[in-house]
C-alpha positions in Angstrom: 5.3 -4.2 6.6 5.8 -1.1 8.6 4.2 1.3 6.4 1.1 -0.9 5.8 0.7 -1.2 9.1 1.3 1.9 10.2 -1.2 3.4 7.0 -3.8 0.9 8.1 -3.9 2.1 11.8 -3.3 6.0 11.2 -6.5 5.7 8.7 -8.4 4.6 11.5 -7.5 7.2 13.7 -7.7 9.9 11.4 -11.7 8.1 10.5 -12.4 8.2 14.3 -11.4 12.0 14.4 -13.7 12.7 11.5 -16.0 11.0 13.4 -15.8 12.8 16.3 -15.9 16.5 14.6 -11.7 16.9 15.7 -11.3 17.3 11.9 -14.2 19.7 10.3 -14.1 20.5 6.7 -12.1 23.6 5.5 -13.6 25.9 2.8 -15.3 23.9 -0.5 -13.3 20.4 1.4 -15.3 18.2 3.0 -13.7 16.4 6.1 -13.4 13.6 4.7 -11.1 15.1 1.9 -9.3 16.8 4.6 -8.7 13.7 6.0 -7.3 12.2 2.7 -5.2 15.2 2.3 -3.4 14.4 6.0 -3.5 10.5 5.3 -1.5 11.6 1.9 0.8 13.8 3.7 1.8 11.6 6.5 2.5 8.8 4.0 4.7 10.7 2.4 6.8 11.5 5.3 6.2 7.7 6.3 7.7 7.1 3.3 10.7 8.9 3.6 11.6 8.0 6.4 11.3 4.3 6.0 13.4 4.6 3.0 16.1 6.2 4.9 16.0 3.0 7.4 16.3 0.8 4.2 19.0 2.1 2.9 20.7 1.5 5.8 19.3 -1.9 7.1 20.0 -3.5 3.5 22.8 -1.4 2.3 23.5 -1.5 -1.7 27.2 -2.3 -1.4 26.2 -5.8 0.1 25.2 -6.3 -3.6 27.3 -4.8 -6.4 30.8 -7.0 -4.9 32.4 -4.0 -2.9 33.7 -4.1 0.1 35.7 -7.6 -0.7 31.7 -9.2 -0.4 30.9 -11.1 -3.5 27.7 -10.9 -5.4 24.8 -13.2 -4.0 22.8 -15.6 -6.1 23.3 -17.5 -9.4 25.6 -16.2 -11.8 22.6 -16.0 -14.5 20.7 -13.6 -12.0 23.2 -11.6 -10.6 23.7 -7.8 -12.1 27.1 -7.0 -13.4 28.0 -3.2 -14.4 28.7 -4.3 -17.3 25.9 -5.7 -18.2 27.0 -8.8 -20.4 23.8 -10.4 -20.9 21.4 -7.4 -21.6 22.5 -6.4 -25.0 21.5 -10.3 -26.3 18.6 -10.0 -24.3 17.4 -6.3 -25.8 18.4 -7.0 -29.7 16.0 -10.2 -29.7 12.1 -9.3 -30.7 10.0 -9.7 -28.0 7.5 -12.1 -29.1 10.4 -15.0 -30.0 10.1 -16.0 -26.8 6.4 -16.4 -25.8 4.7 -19.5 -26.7 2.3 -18.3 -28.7 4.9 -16.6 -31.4 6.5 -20.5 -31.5 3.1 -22.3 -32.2 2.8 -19.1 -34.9 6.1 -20.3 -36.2 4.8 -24.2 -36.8 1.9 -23.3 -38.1 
């Protein structure tokens, strides 16, 4: 929620200083790709540093069953290391289990 609403609000302000000549285009740029070009970088640093505060808000261990937690959810859902179900799951064609390969099949 915090980098939409922070993109939203910094791509107005960066508009109204178009707007108001603060940001004036630079060689073959126009300002308003100058503008784009900030809005890009400033995301990117946005991004970082939001992903820094996830990691620790919702740390990963919480998850995987260290720390003496145990693994949240239903046992069908939750992710072991092992991985017991996927090997079922990834030797089994695709189309088996949409409904339109099983009205195929009656046909």
């Amino acid at each position: 929620k915090g980098v939409v609403f922070l993109t939203f609000f910094q791509g107005m302000l960066i508009g109204i200083l178009v707007k108001a000549g603060v940001i004036q285009p630079r060689g073959r740029y126009t300002a308003g790709d100058v503008a784009a070009a900030l809005q890009y970088y400033i995301l990117c640093w946005e991004m970082l540093v939001f992903a820094g505060l996830q990691s620790y808000f919702y740390p990963y261990n919480e998850y995987n069953g260290m720390e003496g937690s145990e693994p949240k959810g239903p046992s069908c859902c939750v992710f072991t290391a092992g991985g017991r179900d996927t090997p079922s799951q990834l030797t089994a064609p695709l189309d088996t289990h949409t409904p339109e390969a099983k009205a195929v099949d009656t046909v």
